[in-house]
N, C-alpha and C positions, 0 to 999 in steps of 0.2 A: 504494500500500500504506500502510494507517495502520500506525504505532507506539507508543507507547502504553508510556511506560518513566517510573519515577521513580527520581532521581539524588539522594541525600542527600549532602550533605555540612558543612563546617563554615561556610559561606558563604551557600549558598541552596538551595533545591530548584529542581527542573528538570523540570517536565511539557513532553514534547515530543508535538507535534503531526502534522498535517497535514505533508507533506514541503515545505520549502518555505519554516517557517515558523519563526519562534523561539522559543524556551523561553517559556512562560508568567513573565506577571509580574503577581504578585498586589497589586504596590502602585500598580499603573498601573490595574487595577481597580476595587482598592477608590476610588478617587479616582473614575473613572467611576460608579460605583454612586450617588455621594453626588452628585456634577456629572459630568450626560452629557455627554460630550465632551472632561473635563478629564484622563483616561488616555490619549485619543490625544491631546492638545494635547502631552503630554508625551515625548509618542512619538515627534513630529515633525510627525505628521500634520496638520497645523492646518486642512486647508482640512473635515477628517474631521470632526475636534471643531467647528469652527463653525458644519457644517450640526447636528450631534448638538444642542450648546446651543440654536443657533434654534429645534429643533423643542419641546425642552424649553420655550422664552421662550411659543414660540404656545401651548403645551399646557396652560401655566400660566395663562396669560393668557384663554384657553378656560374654562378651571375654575375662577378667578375670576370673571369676565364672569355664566358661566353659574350660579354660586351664588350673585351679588347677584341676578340675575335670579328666581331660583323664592323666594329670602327676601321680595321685592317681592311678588311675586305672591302669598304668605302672608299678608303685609301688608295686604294690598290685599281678599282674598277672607275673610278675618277682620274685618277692620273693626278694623285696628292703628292706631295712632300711631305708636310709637314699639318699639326692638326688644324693648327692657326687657319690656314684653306680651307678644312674640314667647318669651322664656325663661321668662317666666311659663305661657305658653300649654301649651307645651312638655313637658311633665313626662316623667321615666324610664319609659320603656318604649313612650310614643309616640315616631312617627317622623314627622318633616317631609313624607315622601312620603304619608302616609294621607291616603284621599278623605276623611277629618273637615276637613280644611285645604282643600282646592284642590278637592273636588268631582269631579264626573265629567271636568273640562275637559281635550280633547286636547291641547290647548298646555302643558298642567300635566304628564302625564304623556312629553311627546317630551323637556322640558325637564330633567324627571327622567331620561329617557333617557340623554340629551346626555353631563349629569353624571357618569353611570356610567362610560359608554363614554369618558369626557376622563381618567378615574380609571383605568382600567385603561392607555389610552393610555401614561399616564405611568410607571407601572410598567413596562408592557412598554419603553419608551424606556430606563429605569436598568439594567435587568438586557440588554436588546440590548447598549448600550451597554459595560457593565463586561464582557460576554463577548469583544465585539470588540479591548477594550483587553487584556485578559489574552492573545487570541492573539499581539499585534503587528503589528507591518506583519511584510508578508512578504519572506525574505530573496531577493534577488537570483541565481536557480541561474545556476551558471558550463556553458553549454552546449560545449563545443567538437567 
């Protein structure tokens, strides 16, 4: 059975959950939202938070990788030098992804893909994250 009660008083709020489980806690959270994994690091969880962060490290690491990579390729199918062209090139209202830059090439357009998909990646990671941390770990039911 869920429950589903909020508790005010002069100290903290109290959303309870899941049977099982402990009052939410919004500053274990927010600290996940901003570093995945750093609300359950707090929590105790640590082996929780250290997969959470790795995935954030690769994800990042993914989306950098993959954004010098399509800037190059820019570089390269423009007939750049340097990037200073590339911001010159550039102007409001074009976007990096248009076939004016990179042409029909499939390797141009997975690589845009990639991008996207490493960008949502990383969002879905802060918000999974901050949601798990606000649950808690779960409390221990005394069976007898």
């Amino acid at each position: 059975m869920i429950i589903i009660m909020t508790g005010i008083n002069t100290h903290n709020t109290q959303v309870l959950g899941f049977k099982g489980q402990q009052a939410g806690q919004p500053e274990k959270a927010a600290a996940s939202l901003i570093i995945p994994g750093s609300g359950q690091i707090m929590d105790g969880r640590n082996k929780n938070g250290a997969v959470r962060l790795g995935v954030e490290a690769g994800l990042l690491a993914g989306f950098i990788a993959t954004g010098r990579a399509i800037v190059d390729g820019v570089m390269k199918t423009s007939n750049l030098r340097t990037t200073k062209e590339l911001r010159n090139l550039s102007k409001p209202g074009r976007r990096i992804a248009d076939e004016k830059f990179w042409g029909s090439s499939t390797k141009a357009k997975a690589m845009i893909t990639v991008y996207r998909v490493l960008i949502i990646g990383i969002i879905a990671n802060h918000i999974l994250a901050a949601v798990d941390a606000f649950k808690g770990k779960p409390k221990k039911l005394n069976n007898k």
